[in-house]
MARZA-421461 format. One record per residue (C-alpha): x, z, y; residue in three letters. Coordinates in steps of 0.05 Angstrom, whole numbers, plus 32768, in hexadecimal, padded with zeros to 4 digits. Each point is the difference from the previous one (the first is absolute). Example, Ala and Ser with C-alpha at 12.3 -4.5 7.8 and 13.67 -1.06 7.14 Angstrom:
80F6809C7FA6Ala
801B7FF38045Ser
% end
This chain:
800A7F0E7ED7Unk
7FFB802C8014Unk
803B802D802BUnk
7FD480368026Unk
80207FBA7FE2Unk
801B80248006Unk
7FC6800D7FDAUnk
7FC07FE47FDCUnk
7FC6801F7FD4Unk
7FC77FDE7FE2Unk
7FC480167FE5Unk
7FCA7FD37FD6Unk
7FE57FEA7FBAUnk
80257FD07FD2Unk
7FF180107FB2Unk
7FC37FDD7FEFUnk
7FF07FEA8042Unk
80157FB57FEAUnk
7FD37FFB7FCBUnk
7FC8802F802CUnk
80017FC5803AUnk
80027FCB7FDBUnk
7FBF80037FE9Unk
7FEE800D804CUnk
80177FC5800FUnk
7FD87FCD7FDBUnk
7FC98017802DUnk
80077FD0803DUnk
800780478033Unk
804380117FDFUnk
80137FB97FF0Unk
80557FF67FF9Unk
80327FEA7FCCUnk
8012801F7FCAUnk
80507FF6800FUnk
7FEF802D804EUnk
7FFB80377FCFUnk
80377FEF7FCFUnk
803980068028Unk
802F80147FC9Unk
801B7FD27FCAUnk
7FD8801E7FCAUnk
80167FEC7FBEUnk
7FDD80097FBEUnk
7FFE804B7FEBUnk
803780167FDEUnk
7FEE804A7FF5Unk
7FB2801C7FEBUnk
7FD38013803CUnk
800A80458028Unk
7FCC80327FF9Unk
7FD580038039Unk
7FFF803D802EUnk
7FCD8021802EUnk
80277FEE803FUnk
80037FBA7FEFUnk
7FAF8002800CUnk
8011801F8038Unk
802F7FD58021Unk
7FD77FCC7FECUnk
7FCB800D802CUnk
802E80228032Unk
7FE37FC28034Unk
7FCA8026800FUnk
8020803A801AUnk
802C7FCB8023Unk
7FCA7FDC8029Unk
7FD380388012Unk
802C8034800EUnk
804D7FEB8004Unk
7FF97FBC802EUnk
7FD380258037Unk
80268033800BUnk
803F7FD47FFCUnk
7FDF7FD7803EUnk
7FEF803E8023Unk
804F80217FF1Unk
801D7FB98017Unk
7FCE7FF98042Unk
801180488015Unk
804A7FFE7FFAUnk
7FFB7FBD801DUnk
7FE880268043Unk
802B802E8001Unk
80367FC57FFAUnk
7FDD7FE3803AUnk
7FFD803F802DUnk
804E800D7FE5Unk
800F7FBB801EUnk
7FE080108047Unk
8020803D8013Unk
80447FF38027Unk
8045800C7FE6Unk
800D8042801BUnk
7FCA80237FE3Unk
80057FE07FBDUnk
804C801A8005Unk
7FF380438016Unk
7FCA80057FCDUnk
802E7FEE7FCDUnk
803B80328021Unk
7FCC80387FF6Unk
7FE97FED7FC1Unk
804880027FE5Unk
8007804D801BUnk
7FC480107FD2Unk
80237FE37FC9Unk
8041802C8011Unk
7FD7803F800CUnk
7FDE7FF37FBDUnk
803C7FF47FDDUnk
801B80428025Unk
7FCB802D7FE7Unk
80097FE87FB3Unk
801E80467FD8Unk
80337FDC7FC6Unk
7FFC80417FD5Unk
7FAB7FF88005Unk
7FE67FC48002Unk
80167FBB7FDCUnk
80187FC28010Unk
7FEC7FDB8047Unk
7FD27FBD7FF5Unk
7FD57FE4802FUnk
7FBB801A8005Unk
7FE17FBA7FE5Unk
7FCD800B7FC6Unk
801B7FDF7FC1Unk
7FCC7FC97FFBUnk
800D7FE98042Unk
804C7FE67FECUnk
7FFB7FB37FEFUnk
802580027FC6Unk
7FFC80017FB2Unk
802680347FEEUnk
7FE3804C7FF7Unk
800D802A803BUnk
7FF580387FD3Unk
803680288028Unk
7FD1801B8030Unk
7FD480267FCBUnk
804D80307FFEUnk
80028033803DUnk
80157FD78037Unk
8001800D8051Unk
7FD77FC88026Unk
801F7FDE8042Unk
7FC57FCE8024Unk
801C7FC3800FUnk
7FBC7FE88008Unk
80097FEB8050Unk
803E7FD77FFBUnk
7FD87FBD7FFAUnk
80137FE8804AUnk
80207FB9800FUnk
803080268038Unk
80207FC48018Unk
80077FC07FFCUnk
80467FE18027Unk
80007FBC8006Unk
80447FF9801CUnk
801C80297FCBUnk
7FD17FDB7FC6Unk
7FF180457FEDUnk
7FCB80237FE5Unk
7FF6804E8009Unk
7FCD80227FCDUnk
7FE780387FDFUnk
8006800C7FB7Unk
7FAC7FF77FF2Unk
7FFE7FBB802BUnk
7FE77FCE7FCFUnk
80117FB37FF6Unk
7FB67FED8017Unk
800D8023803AUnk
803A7FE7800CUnk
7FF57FBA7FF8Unk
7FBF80018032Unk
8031801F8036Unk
80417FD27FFCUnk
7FE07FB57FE4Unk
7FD37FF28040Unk
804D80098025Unk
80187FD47FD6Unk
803380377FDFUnk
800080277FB9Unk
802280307FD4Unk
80397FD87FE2Unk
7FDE80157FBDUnk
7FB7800D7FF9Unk
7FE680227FC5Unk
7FC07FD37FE2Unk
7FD080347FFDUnk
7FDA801D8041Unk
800980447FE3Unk
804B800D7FECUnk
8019802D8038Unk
80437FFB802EUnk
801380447FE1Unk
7FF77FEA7FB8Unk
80267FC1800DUnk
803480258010Unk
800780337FCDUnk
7FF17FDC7FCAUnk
7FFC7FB87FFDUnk
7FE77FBD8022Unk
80087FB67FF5Unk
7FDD7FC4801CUnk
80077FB98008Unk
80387FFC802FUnk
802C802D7FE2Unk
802D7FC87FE1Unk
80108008804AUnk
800680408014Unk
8000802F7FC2Unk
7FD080327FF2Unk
7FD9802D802EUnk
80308031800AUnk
80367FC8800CUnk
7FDF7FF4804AUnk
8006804D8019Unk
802B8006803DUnk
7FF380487FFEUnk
7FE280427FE0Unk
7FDF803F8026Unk
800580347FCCUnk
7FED80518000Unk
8030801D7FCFUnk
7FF580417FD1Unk
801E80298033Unk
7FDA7FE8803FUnk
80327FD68018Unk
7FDD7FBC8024Unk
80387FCA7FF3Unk
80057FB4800BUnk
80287FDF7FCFUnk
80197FB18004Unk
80327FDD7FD5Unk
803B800F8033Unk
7FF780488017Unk
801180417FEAUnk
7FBD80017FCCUnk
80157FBC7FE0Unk
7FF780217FBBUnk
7FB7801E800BUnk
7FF77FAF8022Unk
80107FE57FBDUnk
7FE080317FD0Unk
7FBC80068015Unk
7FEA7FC27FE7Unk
7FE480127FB9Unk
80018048800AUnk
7FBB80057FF9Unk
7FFE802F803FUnk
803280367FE1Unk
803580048037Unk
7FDF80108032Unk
7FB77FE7802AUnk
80007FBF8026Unk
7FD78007803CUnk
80167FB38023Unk
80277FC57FF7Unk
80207FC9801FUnk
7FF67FC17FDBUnk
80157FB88011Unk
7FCF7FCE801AUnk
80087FB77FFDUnk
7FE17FC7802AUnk
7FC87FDD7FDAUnk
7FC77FC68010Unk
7FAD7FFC7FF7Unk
800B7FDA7FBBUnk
802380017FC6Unk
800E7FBF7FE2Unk
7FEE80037FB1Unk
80177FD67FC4Unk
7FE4800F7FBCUnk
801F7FD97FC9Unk
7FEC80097FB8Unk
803E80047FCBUnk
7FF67FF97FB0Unk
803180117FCDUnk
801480387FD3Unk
801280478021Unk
804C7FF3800AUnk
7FED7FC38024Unk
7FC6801C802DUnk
803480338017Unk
802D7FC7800FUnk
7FD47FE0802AUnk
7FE5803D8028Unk
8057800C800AUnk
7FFE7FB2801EUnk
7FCC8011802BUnk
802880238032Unk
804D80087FEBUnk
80297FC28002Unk
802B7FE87FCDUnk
80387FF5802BUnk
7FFF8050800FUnk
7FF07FED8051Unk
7FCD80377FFFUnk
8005800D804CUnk
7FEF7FC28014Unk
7FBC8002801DUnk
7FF57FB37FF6Unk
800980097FB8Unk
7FE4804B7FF7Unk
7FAC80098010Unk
7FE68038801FUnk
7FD180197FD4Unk
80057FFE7FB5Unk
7FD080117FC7Unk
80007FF27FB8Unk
7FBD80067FD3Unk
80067FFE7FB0Unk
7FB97FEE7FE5Unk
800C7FF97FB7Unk
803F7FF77FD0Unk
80057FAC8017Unk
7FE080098045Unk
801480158044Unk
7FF87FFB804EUnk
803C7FFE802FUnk
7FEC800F804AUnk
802E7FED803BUnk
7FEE800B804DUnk
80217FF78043Unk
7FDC801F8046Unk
7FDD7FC58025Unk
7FE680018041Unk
7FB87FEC8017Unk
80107FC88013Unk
801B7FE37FC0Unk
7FC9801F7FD6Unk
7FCC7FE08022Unk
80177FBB7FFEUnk
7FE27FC47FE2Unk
7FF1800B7FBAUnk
801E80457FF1Unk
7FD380327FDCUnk
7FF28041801FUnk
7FEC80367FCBUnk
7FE680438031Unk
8007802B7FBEUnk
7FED803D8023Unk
7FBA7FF17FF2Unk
7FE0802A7FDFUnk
7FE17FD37FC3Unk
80407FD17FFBUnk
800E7FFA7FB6Unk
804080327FEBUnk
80417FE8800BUnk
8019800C7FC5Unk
7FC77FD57FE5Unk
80057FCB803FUnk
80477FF87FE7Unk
7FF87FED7FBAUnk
7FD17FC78019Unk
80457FDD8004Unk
800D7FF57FB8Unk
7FC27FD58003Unk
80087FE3803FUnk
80437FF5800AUnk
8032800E8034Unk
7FDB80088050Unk
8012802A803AUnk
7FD88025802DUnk
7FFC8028803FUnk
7FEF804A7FFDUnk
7FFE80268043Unk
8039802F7FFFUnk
7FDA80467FF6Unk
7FD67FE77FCDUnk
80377FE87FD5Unk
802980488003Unk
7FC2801D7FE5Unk
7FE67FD07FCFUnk
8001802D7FC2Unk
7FDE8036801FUnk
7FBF7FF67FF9Unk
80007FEB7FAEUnk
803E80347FFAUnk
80247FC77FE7Unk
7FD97FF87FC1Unk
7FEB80497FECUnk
7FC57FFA8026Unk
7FE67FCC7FBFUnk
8004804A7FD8Unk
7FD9802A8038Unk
7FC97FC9800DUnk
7FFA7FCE7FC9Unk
7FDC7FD48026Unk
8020800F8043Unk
801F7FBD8002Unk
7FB97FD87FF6Unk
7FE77FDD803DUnk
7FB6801E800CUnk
802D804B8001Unk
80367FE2802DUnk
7FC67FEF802EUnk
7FDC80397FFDUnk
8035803B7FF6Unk
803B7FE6800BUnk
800680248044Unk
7FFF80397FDBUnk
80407FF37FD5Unk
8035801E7FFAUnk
7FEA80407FDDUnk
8021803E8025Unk
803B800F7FC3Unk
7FFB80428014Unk
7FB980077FF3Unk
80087FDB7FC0Unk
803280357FE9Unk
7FCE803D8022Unk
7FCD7FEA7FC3Unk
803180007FCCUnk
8006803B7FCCUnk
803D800E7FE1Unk
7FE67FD97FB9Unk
7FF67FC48028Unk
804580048026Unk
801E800A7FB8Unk
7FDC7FC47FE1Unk
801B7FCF8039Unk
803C801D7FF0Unk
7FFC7FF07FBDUnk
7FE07FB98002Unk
800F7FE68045Unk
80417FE78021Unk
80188003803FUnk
80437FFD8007Unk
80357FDD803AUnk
803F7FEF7FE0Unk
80397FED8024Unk
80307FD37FDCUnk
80397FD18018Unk
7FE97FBC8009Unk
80247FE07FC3Unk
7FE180347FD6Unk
7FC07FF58015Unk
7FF27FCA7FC9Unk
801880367FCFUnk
7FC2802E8020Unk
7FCC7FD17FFBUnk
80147FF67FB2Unk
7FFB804A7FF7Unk
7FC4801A8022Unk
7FE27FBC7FE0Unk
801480217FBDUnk
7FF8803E8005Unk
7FBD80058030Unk
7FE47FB88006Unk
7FE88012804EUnk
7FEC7FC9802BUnk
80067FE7803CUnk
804D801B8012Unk
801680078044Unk
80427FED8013Unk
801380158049Unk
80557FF4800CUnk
80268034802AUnk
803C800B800CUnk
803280477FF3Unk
80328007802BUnk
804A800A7FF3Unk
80068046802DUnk
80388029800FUnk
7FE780377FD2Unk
7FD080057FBEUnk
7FC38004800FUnk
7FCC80107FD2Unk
7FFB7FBC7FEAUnk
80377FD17FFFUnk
80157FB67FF1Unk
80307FF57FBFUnk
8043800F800BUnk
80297FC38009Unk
7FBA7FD4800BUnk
80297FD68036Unk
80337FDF7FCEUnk
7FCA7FDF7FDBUnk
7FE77FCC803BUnk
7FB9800D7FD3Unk
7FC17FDE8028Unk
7FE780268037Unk
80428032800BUnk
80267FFF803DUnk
803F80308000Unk
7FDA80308028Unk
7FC680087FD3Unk
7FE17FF07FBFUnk
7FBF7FDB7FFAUnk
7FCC802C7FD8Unk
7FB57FEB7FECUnk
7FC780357FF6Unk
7FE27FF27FC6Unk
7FBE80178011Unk
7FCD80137FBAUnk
7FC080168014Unk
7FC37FFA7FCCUnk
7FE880057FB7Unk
802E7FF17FCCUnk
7FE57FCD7FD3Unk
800580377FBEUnk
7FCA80288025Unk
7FCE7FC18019Unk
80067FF37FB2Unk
7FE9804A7FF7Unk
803780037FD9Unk
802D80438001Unk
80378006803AUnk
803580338008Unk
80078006804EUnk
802B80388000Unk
80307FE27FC4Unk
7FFF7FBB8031Unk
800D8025803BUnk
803A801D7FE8Unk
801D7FC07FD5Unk
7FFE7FE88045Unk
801B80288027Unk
8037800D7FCBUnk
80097FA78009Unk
8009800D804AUnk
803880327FFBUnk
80277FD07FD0Unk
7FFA7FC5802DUnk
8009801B8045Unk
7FBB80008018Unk
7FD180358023Unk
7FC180207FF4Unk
7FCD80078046Unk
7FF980468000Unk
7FB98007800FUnk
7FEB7FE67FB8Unk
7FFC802B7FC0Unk
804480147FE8Unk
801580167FB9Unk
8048800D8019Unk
802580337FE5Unk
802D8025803DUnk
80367FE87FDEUnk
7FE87FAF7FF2Unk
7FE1800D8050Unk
8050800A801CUnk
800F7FC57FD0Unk
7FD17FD78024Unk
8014801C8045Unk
803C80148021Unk
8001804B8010Unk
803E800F8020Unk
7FEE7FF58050Unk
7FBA801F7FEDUnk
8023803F7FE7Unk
802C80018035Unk
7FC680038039Unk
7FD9802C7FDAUnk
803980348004Unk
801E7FEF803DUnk
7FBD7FFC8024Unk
7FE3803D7FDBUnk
7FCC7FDA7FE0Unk
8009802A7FBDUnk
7FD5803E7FFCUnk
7FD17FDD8036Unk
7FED7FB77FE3Unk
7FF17FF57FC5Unk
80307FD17FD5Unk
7FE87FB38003Unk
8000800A7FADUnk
7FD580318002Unk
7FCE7FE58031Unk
80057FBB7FD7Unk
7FF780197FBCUnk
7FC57FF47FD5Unk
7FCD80397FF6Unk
7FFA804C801FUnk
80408020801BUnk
7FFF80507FF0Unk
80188025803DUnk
803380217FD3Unk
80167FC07FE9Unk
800D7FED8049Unk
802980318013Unk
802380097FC6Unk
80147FB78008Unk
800A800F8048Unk
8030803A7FF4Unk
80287FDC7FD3Unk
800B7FCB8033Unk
8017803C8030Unk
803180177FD0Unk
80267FBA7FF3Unk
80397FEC8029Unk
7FF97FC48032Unk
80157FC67FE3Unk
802F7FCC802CUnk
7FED7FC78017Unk
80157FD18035Unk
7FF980118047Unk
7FDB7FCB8028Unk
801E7FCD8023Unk
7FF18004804EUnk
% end
C-alpha cells in the first residue's frame, strides 16, 4: 500500500489483542461482532501456541500511546502543512518558479561541496522514520552526506491547455487532489493514500484505481527534472537525448540521481464518481475470475470505453467471498437525481470503506454516488484496514463520532515510537506486501498467499505495463501479445496488485509464523512466475534473486553513464533488509565501478 507507495508502514497491536477486545466488547461501550475482528479465515490450530513475548503486551496496549500522543500531533502535523499548502497555493507563478530555480542551485552547490574520498554516499536529508514505507532504511545509520530536499513540496504549475501538471518531488496526493478536483481535472493516477508523495511515486511505485487505464504512476510522467551526481540539472522525456535516465528512474529508489519536479498528465474528471459494488462467491480461482470480468472484456476490446469502467477495485474478504467495485465520473447533475444515493464519505465518522463495502455480500448488488475527492481518498483514514491493528475499536461508531477527525494516525509518528524489537516483531508476524502479478495469474496468488499466510481482505487494483522500447526495470512477459489473454492489448499486458496487508491467520491463532521464511518463499514464487515485489515492503532478496526479479541492464547503464556509482547508493542496497555497513557499501559500490557496461538497447526516439 503503500509506495512512498511507493511506500507504507504500519504500526499497532495484533497478538492477543482479539481475545483482549473481545471481552471489551460484551460491555455495551465497546459493543461489535466478533467476525470485525476476525478478518482472517482462521482455521482450527494446527501447530501448539507461540510463547508469549514482552512486546506483545506492549503492542497490545500500544492504543494508548496512539490516542494521547500519536493522533494530536498527527492533527496538528496535517493542519500545519495544510497552511503552508494553502499559502503555497496563493503566491503567483513566478515566485513559486523562481523559488524553486533557487532552490535547485542549493541542491547543485550542495552536491558541489560533497568530497568522494571523505564523506559517503549522497541521500536526502529526511530522517528515517519519516519515509512511508516498510522496509528498514537502515542505510542512513552508514556515513552518508545529507542533501535537503525538504522545500520542493510546491504545486508549480498547473496548464490546462497542456493537461499538465508541474510539481515538486514532496507534493502529496491530498494536496493534490484539493488543488485540481474543484477544476474538474486530476492526476491520471492518484495514489489512495493522502500521504504517498509525487517523488516516491515516482521512484518507486504507485497504482490506483484507474490504472487499468493508464498504467502505473510512473506511466503518466511527461517529464523528469533531475540533479545528477555531478551537478548537472537535466530534463529527461521519453524522446530526447536523456530517454534512458526517462525510463530508469522509476523503481530506482532515488539512486540515479535527485528529482526536484515533474510533469505528470492530468485528465478531465466530474464532481461524482458513479459506484457499483457487486458481491461475488466461489472458490479463489473463481473470485479472481470475476474481479478479471469486472473490467477486461472477453472479446479482448479493452479500449473501448463503453465496455471498460473507469475505476476498478477488487476486495477478497475470505476464501468464498469477495467485493468487485466498478465506477465511472458523474456529473452533479446525474448524482443528484431522483432516487440516487449520495454517500459524502469524507465525513469524518462514515463507517470504513473497506467495511462499507463488505455490507454488499449481505445486501446485495447497489450503486452509489461518492463525490469525486472523497472517493480518491477513501482508504485513508482506516489505512485500508491496518487501522483495525492500531485502534481496535477505531471502527466502532461512538469513536467514529468522537475521534474520528483525528484519524489517520501520522505513519511517520507511528514509526518515531517504534524500537527496533518492535520493528523486528512486525516483521516477523505482520504482512504487508504489494505483489504484482499478471492478471491470469492472479487466481494462482490468491491460492498461495491463502496457503501459505491466510491474510484477509486482499486488494486487487489492475494496471497495466507497458510494452517500451527498452527494459525497464519491470517488464511485461516476452511474447505476452500472442496469447490474446483477458485484459492484454499488443501494447501492454494487464497486471493486478495483489495487495496483502494484515495478520496472518497462524499468528491470530498465536500459533508460530516464520515471516522471514514466508517472505522469502514469496518472493522466490514471484521470480518464477513473472511477478514483482513493491519495493517499499520488507525484502529477503538475495542481490542475486533481486536482478532475477528485476531487470538490471538500463539501471546499470545510467548508473555508469550518469555517474551515479560512487555517489548513489545501489537500489539493492538501499532495499535490503537490515543495517548496511559502510564498508559493505562501498565495497559493493566498487565492484560495480570495476564491471564493464553491459549492452542494452538504445531507446527508440
Amino acid at each position: 500500500m503503500f509506495s512512498d507507495r511507493g511506500e507504507l508502514a504500519i504500526a499497532g497491536p495484533f497478538q492477543n489483542h482479539l481475545s483482549f477486545w473481545s471481552s471489551l466488547c460484551s460491555t455495551p461501550l465497546f459493543s461489535c461482532t466478533s467476525s470485525s475482528f476476525q478478518m482472517s479465515n482462521a482455521k482450527a490450530p494446527l501447530h501448539p501456541k507461540r510463547k508469549i513475548q514482552l512486546v506483545d503486551f506492549l503492542l497490545q496496549f500500544r492504543w494508548i500511546i496512539v490516542i494521547f500522543f500519536v493522533l494530536p500531533f498527527s492533527f496538528l502535523y496535517y493542519f500545519s502543512i495544510y497552511l503552508g499548502d494553502v499559502k503555497s497555493e496563493r503566491k503567483s507563478y513566478e515566485q513559486r518558479q523562481k523559488e524553486h530555480d533557487e532552490n535547485v542551485k542549493e541542491v547543485v552547490k550542495r552536491l558541489g561541496e560533497r568530497d568522494a574520498s571523505k564523506d559517503g554516499l549522497v541521500c536526502t536529508a529526511r530522517p528515517p522514520w519519516v519515509v512511508v514505507g516498510m522496509r528498514n532504511v537502515d542505510y542512513k545509520r552508514a556515513r552518508h552526506f545529507e542533501v535537503d530536499l525538504s522545500k520542493f513540496r510546491n504545486i508549480l504549475e498547473i496548464d490546462e491547455e497542456r493537461m499538465i501538471a508541474r510539481v515538486e518531488p514532496l507534493v502529496n496526493m491530498a494536496q493534490m487532489s484539493r488543488v485540481t478536483v474543484p477544476m474538474n481535472l486530476s492526476l491520471a493516477v492518484l495514489a489512495e493514500l493522502d500521504d504517498l508523495t509525487v517523488g516516491g511515486l515516482i521512484n518507486g511505485f504507485g497504482v490506483e484505481g484507474s490504472s487499468h487505464i493508464f498504467g502505473l504512476f510512473s506511466d503518466t510522467v511527461v517529464s523528469l527534472e533531475v540533479v545528477l551526481a555531478d551537478g548537472r540539472v537535466v530534463r529527461a522525456t521519453k524522446d530526447n537525448e536523456y530517454s534512458d535516465l526517462f525510463y530508469a528512474i522509476p523503481w530506482s529508489q532515488g539512486t540515479l540521481g535527485l528529482l526536484v519536479s515533474a510533469e505528470i498528465k492530468l485528465i478531465p474528471v466530474k464532481e461524482y464518481v458513479r459506484l457499483n459494488y457487486k458481491p461475488v462467491t466461489g472458490n479463489l480461482k473463481e473470485l479472481a475470475q470475476a474481479y478479471a470480468d469486472s473490467f477486461a472484456p472477453r472479446d479482448g476490446d479493452q479500449d473501448n470505453p463503453s465496455k471498460v469502467p473507469e475505476m476498478v477495485e477488487g476486495m477478497i474478504y475470505s476464501p468464498t467471498e469477495g467485493v468487485m467495485m466498478t465506477g465511472t465520473y458523474a456529473s452533479k447533475k446525474e448524482a443528484k437525481q431522483k432516487g440516487n444515493v449520495i454517500n459524502n464519505y469524507g465525513w469524518w465518522f462514515k463507517p470504513w470503506f473497506y467495511q462499507h463495502a463488505q455490507t454488499a455480500l449481505e445486501r446485495g448488488e447497489f450503486v452509489e454516488y461518492i463525490p469525486t475527492r472523497d472517493y480518491y481518498h477513501r482508504h485513508t483514514r482506516s489505512l485500508y484496514w491496518e487501522g483495525k491493528l492500531i485502534l481496535p475499536f477505531g471502527d466502532q461508531f461512538w469513536f467514529r463520532f468522537l475521534l474520528g477527525w483525528l484519524m489517520p494516525p501520522k505513519i511517520a509518528l507511528l514509526k518515531a515510537t517504534q524500537s527496533e524489537a518492535i520493528r523486528n516483531y512486525y516483521h516477523d508476524h505482520h504482512v504487508i506486501q504489494d505483489l504484482l502479478v499478471p492478471l491470469y495469474k492472479v487466481g494462482d496468488t490468491l491460492e498461495w498467499v491463502d496457503r501459505e499466510m491466510e491474510v484477509y481482505p486482499i486488494w486487487l487494483c489492475p494496471h497495466r505495463i507497458y510494452k517500451l522500447p527498452v527494459k525497464p526495470m519491470i517488464y511485461p512477459e516476452p511474447g505476452f501479445e500472442e496469447h490474446g489473454r483477458q485484459g492484454d492489448t499488443k501494447y501492454a499486458q494487464m497486471f493486478t496488485d495483489v495487495g496483502v496487508y494484515y495478520v496472518p491467520g497462524a499468528v491470530l491463532r498465536g500459533e508460530p509464523f516464520d515471516g522471514s521464511e514466508k517472505c522469502r518463499q514469496l518472493e522466490l514464487w514471484l521470480i518464477e512466475n513473472h511477478g514483482f515485489q513493491a519495493q517499499y515492503a520488507v525484502t529477503e532478496l538475495s542481490e542475486k534473486n533481486f536482478w532475477r526479479m528485476f531487470d538490471n541492464s538500463l539501471y546499470e547503464k545510467c548508473r555508469r553513464k550518469y555517474k551515479a556509482i560512487g555517489t548513489f547508493m545501489s537500489v539493492y542496497y538501499k532495499s535490503k533488509k537490515g543495517r548496511k555497513t559502510e564498508k559493505e557499501v562501498q565495497e559493493a559500490e566498487q565492484e560495480k565501478a570495476e564491471q564493464e557496461t553491459p549492452e542494452v538497447d538504445e531507446p527508440a526516439n
